[in-house]
C-alpha positions in Angstrom: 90.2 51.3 -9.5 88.3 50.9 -12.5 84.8 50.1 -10.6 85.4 53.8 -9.5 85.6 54.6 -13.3 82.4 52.7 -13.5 80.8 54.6 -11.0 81.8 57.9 -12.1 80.5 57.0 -15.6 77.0 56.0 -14.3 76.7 59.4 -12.5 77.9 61.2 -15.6 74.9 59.6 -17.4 72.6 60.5 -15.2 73.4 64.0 -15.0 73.1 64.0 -19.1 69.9 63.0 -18.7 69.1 65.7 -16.1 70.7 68.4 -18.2 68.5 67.1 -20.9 65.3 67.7 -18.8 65.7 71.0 -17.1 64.3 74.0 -18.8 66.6 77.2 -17.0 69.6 78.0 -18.4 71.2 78.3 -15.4 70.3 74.9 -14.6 72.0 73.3 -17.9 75.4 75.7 -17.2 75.3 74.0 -14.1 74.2 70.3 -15.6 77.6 71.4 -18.0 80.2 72.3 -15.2 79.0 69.1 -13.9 79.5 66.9 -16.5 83.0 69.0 -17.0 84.2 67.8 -13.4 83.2 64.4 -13.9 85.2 63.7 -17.4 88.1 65.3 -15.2 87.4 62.6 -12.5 87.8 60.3 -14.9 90.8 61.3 -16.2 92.5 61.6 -13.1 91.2 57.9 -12.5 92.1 56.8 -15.2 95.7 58.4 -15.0 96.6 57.1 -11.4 95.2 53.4 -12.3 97.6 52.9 -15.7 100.1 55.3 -13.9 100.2 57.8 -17.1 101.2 60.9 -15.4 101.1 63.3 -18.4 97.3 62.9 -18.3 96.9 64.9 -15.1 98.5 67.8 -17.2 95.2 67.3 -19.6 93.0 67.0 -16.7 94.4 70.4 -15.3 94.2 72.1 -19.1 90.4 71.1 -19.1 89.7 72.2 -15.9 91.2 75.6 -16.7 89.1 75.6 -20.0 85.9 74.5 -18.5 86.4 76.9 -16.1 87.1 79.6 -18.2 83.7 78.3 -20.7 81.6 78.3 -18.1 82.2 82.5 -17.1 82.0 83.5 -20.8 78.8 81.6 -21.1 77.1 83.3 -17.7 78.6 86.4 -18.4 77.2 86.6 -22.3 73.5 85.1 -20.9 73.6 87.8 -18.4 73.9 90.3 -20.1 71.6 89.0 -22.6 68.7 88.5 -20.0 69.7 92.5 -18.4 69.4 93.5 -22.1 65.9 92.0 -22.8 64.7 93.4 -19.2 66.1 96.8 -20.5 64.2 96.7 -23.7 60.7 95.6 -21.9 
């Protein structure tokens, strides 16, 4: 179980390093929701392998707050990008 962990962890790194290299917006609020799902992976992992069941309720909290992150930030950019095109 913990080669999965591993795994997951190597993935995770290379989408920082994506996220780090893209030059939309969009494309790092992606790179961010994915490197949200992937600490939740982990968790989970990590929860069913040492059998510590009150981390899924973390895992379920941070999903619910990534999720929640992620629409504020595409709603505020936007309206930020339909205010500049307004102002041209």
């Amino acid at each position: 179980m913990y080669y999965a962990i591993w795994i997951v962890l190597a993935f995770l790194f290379l989408i920082i390093v994506r996220n780090v290299k893209v030059s939309t917006i969009w494309d790092r609020l992606l790179g961010l929701n994915l490197i949200s799902t992937k600490i939740i992976i982990i968790i989970i992992l990590f929860a069913s392998s040492t059998g510590l069941d009150y981390l899924l309720d973390f895992a379920i909290i941070y999903a619910i707050t990534g999720f929640i992150g992620t629409i504020f930030i595409a709603s505020f950019m936007a309206d930020r990008i339909i205010a500049r095109k307004e102002g041209n």
